[in-house]
PASEBA-1860 file (N, C-alpha, C; in nm, 3 decimals):
! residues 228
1> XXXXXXXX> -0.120/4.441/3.096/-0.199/4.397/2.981/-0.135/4.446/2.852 ~ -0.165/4.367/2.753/-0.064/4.409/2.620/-0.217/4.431/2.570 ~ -0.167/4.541/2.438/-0.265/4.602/2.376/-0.223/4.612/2.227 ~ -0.303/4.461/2.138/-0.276/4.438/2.030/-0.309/4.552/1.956 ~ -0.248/4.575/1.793/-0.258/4.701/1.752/-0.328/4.644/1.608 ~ -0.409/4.743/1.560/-0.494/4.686/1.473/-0.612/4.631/1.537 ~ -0.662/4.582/1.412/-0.797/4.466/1.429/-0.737/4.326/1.474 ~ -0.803/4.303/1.601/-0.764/4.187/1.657/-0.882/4.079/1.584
9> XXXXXXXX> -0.735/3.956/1.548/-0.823/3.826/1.512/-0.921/3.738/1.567 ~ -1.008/3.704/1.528/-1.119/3.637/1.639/-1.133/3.526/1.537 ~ -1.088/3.403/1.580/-1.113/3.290/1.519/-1.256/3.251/1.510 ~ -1.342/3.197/1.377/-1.465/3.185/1.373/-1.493/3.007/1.331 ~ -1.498/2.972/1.437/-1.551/2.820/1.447/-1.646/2.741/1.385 ~ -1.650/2.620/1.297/-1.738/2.570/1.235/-1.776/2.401/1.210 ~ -1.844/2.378/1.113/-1.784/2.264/1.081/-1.710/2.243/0.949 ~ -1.700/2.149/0.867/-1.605/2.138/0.744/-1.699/2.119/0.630
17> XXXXXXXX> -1.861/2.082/0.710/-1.885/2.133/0.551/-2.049/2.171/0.598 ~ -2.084/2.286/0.504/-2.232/2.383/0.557/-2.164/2.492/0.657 ~ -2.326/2.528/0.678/-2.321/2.642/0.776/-2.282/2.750/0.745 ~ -2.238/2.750/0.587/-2.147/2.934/0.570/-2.221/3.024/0.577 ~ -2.383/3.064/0.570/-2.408/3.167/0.587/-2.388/3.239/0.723 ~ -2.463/3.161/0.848/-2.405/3.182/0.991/-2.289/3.261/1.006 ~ -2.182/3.174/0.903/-2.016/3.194/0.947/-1.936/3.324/0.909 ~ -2.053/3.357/0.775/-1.990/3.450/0.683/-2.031/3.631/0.786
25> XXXXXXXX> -2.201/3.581/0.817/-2.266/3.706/0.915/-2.201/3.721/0.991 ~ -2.145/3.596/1.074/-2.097/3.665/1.257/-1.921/3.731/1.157 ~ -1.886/3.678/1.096/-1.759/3.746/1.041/-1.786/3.906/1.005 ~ -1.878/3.910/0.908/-1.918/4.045/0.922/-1.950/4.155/1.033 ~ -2.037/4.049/1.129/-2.030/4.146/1.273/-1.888/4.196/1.310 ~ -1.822/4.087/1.349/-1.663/4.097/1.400/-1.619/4.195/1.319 ~ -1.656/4.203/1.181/-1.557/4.316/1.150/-1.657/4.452/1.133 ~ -1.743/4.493/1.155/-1.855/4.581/1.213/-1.779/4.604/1.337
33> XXXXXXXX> -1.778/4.505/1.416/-1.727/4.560/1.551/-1.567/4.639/1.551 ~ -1.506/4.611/1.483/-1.325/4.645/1.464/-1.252/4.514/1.469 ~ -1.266/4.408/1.452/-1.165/4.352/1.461/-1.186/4.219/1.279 ~ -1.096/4.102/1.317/-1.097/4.052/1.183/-1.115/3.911/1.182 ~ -1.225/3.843/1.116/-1.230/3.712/1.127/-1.181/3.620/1.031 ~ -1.132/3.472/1.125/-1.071/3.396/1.056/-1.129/3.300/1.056 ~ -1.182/3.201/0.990/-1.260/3.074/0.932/-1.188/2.980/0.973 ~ -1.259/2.894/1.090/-1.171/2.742/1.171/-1.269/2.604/1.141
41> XXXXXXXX> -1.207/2.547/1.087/-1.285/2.382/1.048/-1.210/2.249/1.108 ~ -1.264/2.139/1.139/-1.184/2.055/1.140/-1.073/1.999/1.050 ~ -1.094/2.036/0.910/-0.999/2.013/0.767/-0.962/2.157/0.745 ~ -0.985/2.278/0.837/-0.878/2.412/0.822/-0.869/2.432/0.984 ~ -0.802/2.390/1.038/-0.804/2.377/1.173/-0.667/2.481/1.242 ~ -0.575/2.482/1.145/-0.516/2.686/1.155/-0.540/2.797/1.101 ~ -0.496/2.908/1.185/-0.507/3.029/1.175/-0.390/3.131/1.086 ~ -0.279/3.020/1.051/-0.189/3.094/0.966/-0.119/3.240/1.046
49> XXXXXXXX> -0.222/3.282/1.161/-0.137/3.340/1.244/-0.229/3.375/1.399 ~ -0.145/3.425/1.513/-0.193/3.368/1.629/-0.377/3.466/1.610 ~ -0.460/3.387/1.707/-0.559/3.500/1.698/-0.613/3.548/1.872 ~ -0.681/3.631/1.859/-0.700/3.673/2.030/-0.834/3.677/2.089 ~ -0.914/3.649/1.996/-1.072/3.624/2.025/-1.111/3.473/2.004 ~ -1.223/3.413/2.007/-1.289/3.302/1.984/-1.450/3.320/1.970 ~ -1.485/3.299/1.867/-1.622/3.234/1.891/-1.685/3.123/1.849 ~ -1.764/3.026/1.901/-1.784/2.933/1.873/-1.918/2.918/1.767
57> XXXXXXXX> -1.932/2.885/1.661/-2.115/2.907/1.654/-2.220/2.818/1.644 ~ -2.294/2.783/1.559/-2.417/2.696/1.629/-2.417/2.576/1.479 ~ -2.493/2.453/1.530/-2.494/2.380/1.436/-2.560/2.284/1.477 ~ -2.508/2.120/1.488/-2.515/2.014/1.527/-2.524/2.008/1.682 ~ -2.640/1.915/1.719/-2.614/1.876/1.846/-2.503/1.829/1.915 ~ -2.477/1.862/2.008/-2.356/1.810/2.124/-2.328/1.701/2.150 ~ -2.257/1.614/2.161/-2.279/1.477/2.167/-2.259/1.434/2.249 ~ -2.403/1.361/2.372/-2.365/1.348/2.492/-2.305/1.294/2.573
65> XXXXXXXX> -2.233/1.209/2.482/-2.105/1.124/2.552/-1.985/1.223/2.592 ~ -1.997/1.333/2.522/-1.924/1.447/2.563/-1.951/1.483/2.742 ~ -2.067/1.462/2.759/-2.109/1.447/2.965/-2.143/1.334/2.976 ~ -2.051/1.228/2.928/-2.113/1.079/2.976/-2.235/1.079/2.983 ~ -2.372/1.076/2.919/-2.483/1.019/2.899/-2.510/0.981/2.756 ~ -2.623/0.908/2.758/-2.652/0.799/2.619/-2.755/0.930/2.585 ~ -2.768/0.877/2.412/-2.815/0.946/2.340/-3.016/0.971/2.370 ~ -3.087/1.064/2.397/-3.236/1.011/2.412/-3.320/1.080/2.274
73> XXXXXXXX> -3.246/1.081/2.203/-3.312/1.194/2.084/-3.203/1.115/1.923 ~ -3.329/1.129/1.811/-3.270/1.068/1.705/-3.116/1.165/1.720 ~ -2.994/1.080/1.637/-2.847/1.146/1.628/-2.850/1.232/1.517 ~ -2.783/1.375/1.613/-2.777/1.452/1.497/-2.649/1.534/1.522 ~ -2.560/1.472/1.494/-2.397/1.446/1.579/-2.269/1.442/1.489 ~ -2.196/1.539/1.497/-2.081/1.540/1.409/-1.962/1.553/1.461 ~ -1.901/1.428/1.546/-1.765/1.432/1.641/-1.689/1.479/1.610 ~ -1.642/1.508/1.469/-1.481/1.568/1.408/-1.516/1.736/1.454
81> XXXXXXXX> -1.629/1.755/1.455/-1.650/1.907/1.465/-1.636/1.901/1.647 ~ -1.722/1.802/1.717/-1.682/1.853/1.846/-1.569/1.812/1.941 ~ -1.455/1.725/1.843/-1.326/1.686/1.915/-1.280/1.820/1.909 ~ -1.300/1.899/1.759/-1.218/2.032/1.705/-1.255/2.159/1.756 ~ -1.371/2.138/1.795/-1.405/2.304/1.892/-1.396/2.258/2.050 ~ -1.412/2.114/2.112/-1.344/2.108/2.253/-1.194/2.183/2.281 ~ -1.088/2.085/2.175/-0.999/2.166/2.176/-0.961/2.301/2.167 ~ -1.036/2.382/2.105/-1.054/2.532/2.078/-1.079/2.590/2.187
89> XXXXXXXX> -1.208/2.573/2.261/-1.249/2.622/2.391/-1.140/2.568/2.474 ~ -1.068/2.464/2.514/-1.008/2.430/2.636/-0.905/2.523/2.592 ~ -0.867/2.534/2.455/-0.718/2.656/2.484/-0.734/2.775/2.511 ~ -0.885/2.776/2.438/-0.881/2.970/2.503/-0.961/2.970/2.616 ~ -0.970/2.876/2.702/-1.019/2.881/2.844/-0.873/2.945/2.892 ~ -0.754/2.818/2.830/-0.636/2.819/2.903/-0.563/2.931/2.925 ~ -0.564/2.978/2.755/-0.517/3.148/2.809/-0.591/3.223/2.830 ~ -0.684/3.221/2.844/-0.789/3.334/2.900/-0.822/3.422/2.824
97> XXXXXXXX> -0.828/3.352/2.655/-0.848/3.441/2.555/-1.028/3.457/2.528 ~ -1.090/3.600/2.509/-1.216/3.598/2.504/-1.276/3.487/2.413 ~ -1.414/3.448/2.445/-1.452/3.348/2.386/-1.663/3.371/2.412 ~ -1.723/3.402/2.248/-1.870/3.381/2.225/-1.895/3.240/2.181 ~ -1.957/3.163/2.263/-2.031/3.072/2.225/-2.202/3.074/2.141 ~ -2.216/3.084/2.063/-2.317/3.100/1.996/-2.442/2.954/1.983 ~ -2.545/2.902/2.032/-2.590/2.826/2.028/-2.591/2.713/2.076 ~ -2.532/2.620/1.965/-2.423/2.470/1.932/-2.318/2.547/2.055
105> XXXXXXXX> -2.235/2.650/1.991/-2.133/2.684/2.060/-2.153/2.740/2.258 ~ -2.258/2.787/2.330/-2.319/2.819/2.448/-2.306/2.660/2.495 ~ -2.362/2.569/2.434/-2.367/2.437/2.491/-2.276/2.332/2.505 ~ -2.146/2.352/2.433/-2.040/2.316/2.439/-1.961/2.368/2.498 ~ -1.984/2.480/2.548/-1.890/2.557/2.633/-1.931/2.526/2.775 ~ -2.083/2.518/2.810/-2.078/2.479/2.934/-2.040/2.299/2.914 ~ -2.077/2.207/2.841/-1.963/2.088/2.879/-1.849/2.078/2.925 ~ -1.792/2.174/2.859/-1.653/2.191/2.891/-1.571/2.230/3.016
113> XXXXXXXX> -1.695/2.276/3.050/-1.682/2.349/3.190/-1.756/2.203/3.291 ~ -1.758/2.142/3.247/-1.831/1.978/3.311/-2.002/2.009/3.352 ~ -2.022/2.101/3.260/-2.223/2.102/3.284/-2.238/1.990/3.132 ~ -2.367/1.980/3.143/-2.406/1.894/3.075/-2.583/1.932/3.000 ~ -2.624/1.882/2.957/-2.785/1.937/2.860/-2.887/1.860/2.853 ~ -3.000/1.945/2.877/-3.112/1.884/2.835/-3.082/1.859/2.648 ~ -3.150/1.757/2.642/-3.110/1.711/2.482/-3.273/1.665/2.404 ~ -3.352/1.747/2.454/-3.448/1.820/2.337/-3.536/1.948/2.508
121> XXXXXXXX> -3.580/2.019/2.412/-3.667/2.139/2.488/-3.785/2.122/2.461 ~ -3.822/2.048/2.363/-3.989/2.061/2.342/-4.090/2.016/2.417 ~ -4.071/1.929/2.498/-4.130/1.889/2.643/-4.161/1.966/2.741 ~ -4.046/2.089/2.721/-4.037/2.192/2.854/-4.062/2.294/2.821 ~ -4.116/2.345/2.717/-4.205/2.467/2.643/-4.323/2.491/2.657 ~ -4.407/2.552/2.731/-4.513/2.620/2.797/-4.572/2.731/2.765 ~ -4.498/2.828/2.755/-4.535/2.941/2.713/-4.431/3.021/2.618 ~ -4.359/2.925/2.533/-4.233/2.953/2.451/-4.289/2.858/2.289
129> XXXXXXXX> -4.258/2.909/2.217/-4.327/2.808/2.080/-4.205/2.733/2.034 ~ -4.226/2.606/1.996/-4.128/2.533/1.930/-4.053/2.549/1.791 ~ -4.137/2.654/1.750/-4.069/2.648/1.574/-3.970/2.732/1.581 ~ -3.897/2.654/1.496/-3.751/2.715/1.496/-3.768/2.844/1.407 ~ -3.735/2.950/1.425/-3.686/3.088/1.317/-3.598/3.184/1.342 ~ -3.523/3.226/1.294/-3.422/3.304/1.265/-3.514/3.431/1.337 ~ -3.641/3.462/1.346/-3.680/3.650/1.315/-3.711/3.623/1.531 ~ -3.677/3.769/1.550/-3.698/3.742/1.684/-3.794/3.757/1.747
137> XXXXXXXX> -3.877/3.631/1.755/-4.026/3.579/1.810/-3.987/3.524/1.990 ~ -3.885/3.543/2.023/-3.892/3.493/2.162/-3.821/3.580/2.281 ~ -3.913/3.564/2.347/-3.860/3.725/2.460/-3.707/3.626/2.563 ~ -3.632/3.735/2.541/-3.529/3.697/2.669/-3.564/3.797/2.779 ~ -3.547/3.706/2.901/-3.543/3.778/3.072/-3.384/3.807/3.114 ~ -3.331/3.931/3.119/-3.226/3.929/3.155/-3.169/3.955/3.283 ~ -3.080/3.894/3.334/-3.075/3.874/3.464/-2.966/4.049/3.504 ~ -3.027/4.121/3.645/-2.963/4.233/3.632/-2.838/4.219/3.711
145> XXXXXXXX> -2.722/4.304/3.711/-2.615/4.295/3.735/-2.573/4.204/3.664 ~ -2.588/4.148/3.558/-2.495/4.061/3.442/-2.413/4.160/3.357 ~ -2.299/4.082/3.307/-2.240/4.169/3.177/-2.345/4.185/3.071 ~ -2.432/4.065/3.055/-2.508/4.061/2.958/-2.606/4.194/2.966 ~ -2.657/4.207/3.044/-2.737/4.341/3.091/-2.661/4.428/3.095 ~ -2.544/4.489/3.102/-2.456/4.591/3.112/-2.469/4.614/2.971 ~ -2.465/4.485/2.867/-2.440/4.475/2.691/-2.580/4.572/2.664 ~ -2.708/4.468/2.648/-2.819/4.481/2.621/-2.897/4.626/2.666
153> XXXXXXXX> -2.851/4.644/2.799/-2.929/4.774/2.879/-3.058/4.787/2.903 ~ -3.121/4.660/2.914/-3.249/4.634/2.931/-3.264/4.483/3.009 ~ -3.403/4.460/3.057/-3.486/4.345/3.158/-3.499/4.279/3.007 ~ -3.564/4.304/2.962/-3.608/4.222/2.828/-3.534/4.284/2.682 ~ -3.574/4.153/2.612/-3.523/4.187/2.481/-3.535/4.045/2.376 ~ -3.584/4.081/2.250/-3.632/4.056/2.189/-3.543/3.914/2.103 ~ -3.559/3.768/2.101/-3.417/3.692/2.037/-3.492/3.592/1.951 ~ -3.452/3.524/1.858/-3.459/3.432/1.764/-3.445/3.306/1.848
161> XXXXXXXX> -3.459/3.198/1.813/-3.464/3.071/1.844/-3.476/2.939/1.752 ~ -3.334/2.836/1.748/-3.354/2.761/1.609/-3.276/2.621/1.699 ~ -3.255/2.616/1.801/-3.200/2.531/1.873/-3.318/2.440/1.921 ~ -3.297/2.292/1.956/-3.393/2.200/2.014/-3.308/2.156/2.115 ~ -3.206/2.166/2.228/-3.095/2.140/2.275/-3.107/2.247/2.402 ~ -3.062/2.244/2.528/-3.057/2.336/2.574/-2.950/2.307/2.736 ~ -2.879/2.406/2.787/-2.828/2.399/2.937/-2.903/2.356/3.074 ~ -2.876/2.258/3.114/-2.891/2.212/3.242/-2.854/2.204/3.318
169> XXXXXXXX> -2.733/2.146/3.400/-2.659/2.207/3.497/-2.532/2.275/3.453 ~ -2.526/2.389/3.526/-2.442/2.470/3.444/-2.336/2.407/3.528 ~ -2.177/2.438/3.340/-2.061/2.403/3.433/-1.964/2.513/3.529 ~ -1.890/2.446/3.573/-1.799/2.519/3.666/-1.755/2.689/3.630 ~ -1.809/2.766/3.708/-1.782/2.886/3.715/-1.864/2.999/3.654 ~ -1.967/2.919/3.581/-2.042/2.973/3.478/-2.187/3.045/3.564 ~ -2.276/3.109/3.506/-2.399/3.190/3.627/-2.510/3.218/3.458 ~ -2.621/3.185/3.538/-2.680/3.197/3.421/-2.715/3.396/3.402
177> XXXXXXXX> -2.724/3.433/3.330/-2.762/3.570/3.258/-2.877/3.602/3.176 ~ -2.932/3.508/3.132/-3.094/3.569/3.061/-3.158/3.385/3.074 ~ -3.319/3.385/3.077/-3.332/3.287/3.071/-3.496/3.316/2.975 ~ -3.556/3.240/2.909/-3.694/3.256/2.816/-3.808/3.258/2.909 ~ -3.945/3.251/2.878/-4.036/3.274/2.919/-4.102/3.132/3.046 ~ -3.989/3.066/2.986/-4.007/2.931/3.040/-3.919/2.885/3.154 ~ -3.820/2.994/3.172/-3.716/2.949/3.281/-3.607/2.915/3.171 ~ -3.588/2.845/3.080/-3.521/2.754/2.967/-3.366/2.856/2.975
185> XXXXXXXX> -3.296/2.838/3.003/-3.107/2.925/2.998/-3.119/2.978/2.827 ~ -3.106/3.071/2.872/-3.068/3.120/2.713/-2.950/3.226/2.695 ~ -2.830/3.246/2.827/-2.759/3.306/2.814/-2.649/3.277/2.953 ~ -2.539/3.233/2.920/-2.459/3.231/3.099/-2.347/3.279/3.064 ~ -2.238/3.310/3.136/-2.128/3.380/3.119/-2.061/3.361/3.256 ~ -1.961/3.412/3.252/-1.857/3.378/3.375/-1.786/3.514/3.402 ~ -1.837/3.537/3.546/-1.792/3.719/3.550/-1.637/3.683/3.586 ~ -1.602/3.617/3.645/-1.430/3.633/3.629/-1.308/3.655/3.512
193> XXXXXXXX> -1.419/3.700/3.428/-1.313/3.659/3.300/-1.360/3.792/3.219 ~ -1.262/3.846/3.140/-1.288/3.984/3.102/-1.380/3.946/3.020 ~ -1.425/3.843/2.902/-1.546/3.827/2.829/-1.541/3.660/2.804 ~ -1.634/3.604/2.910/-1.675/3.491/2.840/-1.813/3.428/2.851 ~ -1.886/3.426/2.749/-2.048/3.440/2.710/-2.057/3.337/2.646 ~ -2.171/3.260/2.659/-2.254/3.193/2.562/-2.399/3.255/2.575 ~ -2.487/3.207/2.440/-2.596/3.233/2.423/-2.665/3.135/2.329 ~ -2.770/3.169/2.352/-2.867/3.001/2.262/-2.931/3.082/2.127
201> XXXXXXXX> -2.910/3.206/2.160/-2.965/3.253/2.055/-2.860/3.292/1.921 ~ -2.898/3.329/1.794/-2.827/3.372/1.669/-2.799/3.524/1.647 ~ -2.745/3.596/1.774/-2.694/3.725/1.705/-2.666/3.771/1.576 ~ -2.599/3.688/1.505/-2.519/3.702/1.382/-2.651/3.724/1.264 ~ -2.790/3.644/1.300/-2.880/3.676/1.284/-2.966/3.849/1.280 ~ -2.947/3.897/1.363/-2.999/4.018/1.436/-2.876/4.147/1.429 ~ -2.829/4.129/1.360/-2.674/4.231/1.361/-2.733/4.370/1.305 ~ -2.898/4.360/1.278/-2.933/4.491/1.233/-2.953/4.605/1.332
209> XXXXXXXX> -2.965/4.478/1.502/-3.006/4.524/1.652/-2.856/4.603/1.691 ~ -2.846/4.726/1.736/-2.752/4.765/1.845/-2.719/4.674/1.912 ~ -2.791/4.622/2.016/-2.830/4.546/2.132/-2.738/4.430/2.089 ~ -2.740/4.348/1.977/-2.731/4.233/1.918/-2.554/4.275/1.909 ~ -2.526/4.402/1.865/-2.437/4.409/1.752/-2.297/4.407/1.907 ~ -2.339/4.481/2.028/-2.259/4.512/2.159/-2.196/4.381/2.181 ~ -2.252/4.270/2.145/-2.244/4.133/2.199/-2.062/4.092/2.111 ~ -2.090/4.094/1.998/-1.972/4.139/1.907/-1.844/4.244/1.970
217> XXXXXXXX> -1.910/4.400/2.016/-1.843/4.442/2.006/-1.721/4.413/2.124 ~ -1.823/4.361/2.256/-1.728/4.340/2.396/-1.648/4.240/2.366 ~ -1.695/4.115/2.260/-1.593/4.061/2.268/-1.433/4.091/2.199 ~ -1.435/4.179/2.109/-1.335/4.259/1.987/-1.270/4.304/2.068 ~ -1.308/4.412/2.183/-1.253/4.489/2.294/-1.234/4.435/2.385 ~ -1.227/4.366/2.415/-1.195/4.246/2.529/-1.038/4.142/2.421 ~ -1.073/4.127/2.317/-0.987/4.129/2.275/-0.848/4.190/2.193 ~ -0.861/4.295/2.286/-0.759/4.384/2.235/-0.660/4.417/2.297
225> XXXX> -0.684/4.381/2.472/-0.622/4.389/2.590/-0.573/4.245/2.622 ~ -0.500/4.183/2.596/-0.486/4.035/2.666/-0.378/4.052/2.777 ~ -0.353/3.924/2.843/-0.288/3.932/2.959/-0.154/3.944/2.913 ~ -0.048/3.967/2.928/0.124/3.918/2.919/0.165/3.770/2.948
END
């Protein structure tokens, strides 16, 4: 394993136009955690130099032609953004560079992996409330023996919720890790891989949490060791 020196780069995924507060917080985490973020758009689509992390973050719905199915929910769909973060995830699948999916980003990552989404949740909410907010009103169940639970150090824990979108069959290789009050996936990851996580929830949100902030840090340290 090579062991980059300095603050390792963690490319921070977006679209080309909005979303900067999201983009600007999880950057701040990343560099809270030790390492240094770089701002990726479809119209800034390099890094000016190589980077060793990834995270993806949240936004626009997925577009389900992305898993071959038709649309069942008004379009709320921005392809230049998800031709530009497919490509992103399939390369750092390829090298096996760490990778947080955040939201938007959790749900595109399992596509990629050939799972596919429920494409609204409000039908399947029971004992979970529909309104979207940033403050953390929704309990996560965390599944034990996960990395995620190794992160968190707890069964429960406390998460935000602003997504209407959610994981259904998970893709290839992936295991779910926390799920809401409802059963609903709100966290999967893939233990073969030194760090690769998605989550439905807004860490970047919650960076005031320890708990929140670990999520950041495994991936920084995970990216600091890459393969040869």
């Amino acid at each position: 394993m090579a062991e980059i020196p300095g603050r390792p780069l963690i490319a921070i995924t977006g679209p080309s136009r909005g979303g900067k507060a999201p983009r600007v917080l999880v950057q701040l985490a990343v560099w809270l955690a030790g390492g240094r973020g770089v701002q990726l758009s479809p119209r800034r689509p390099e890094s000016g130099e190589p980077y060793q992390g990834v995270i993806i973050t949240g936004g626009h719905d997925v577009d389900p032609v992305l898993y071959a199915e038709e649309s069942e929910v008004r379009p709320r769909y921005d392809s230049e953004r998800d031709a530009f973060e497919s490509e992103i995830i399939d390369d750092a699948l390829d090298r096996s560079l760490p990778l947080l999916g955040i939201c938007r980003g959790a749900q595109l990552l399992n596509v990629r992996r050939g799972g596919n989404l429920y494409q609204e949740l409000r039908s399947r909410r029971v004992h979970t409330s529909n309104r979207a907010t940033i403050l953390p009103l929704k309990t996560l169940l965390v599944e034990p023996e996960s990395r995620l639970h190794e992160l968190v150090a707890t069964d429960r824990a406390r998460i935000n919720s602003i997504h209407n979108q959610g994981i259904n069959r998970l893709g290839e290789g992936l295991v779910v890790s926390g799920r809401d009050l409802d059963g609903i996936v709100q966290a999967v990851e893939d233990p073969r891989r030194d760090f690769l996580m998605g989550v439905q929830w807004h860490p970047e949100f919650l960076i005031h949490s320890p708990r929140q902030r670990r999520l950041f840090a495994a991936l920084v340290a995970a990216s600091r060791h890459l393969p040869e």
